[in-house]
Phi, psi and omega in degrees: 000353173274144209298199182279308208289339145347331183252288179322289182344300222274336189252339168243020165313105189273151197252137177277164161318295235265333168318107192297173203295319174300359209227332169272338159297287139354289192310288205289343155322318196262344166279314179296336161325286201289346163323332206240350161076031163236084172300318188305332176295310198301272201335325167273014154284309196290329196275317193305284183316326182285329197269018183262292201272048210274358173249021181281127222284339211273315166299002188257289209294319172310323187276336159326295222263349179300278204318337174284333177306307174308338181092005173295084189277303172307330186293285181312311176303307164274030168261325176265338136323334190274297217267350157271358173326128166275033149277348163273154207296156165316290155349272187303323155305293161333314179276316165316291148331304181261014186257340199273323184296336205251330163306321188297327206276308179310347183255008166059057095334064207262345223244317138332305173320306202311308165306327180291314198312318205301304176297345145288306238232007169257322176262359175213056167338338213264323219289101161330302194272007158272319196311324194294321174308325202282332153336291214297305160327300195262340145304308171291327165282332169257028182282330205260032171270301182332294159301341160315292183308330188271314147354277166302281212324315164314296194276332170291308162347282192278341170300299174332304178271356156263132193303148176280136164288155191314148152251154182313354168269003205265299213284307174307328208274308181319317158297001176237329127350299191287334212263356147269352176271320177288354190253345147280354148292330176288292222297334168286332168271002171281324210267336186274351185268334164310290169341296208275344171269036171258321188279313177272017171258344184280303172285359194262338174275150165183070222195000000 
């Protein structure tokens, strides 16, 4: 999902005039590297110019997109972070907002993603292929909501159909229920067993 220009940038980016001679040297040194895909080489072109040079915006950016190569995905997002500062031309912002959108989207960050694209499309209304990312982006979040939702839904569903269980004090009232009905059952067969030995001392004087 990263743009073309990802690429392009990196080899017809004019180097301003006023940027010294030593610092265009460093550069293209470091594009021809990477034409030839020795990125680990770039990267040290691109730090080397930087570390003359720190605000140069072609060496920030050129080294993003090395480090992206490398597979330094954090590294490469917060180098292009840098380069949306506003003090920098739109362009280079814009674009940056969209090399940033297409890491986030590859790291399936898509509500991030989202934001970036949105932020390309505030400074370059004209740009096709973030509008087209940012589709693609508020399409894939709500593919991956959707199942969520059906998910809970789910789970309220069977918490319903299953009975609520008794509660312990339910349980508790019952057992003091049963051990009183048994001990006035005891206490009614002491008092008729009382009765009848009263009833045979009785019938037994008789004199």
């Amino acid at each position: 999902m990263i743009k073309q220009l990802f690429l392009t940038t990196l080899g017809f980016l004019a180097v301003n005039n006023i940027i010294a001679q030593t610092a265009d040297e460093y550069i293209r040194k470091g594009n021809d590297l990477y034409r030839q895909q020795k990125y680990a080489e770039a990267e040290k072109e691109y730090t080397t110019t930087l570390e003359k040079f720190p605000d140069n915006q072609i060496a920030i950016y050129n080294l993003a997109a090395t480090k992206y190569r490398l597979n330094k995905i954090s590294e490469a997002k917060r180098d292009f972070e840098k380069l949306t500062d506003a003090k920098n031309e739109a362009t280079t912002k814009s674009t940056a907002h969209y090399n940033k959108g297409a890491i986030l989207s590859k790291e399936k960050r898509l509500e991030e993603s989202i934001e970036s694209y949105k932020n390309t499309l505030r400074l370059n209304p004209d740009d096709k292929d973030a509008r087209e990312n940012l589709q693609k982006a508020l399409l894939e979040l709500k593919k991956k909501k959707q199942p969520e939702k059906k998910e809970e839904k789910k789970k309220k569903q069977e918490q319903k159909k299953q009975p609520k269980p008794q509660s312990k004090l339910n349980r508790k009232e019952v057992e003091k229920q049963l051990e009183l009905l048994q001990q006035k059952e005891k206490d009614v067969k002491q008092r008729m067993q009382n009765e009848k030995m009263k009833e045979g001392v009785g019938a037994a004087k008789d004199w």
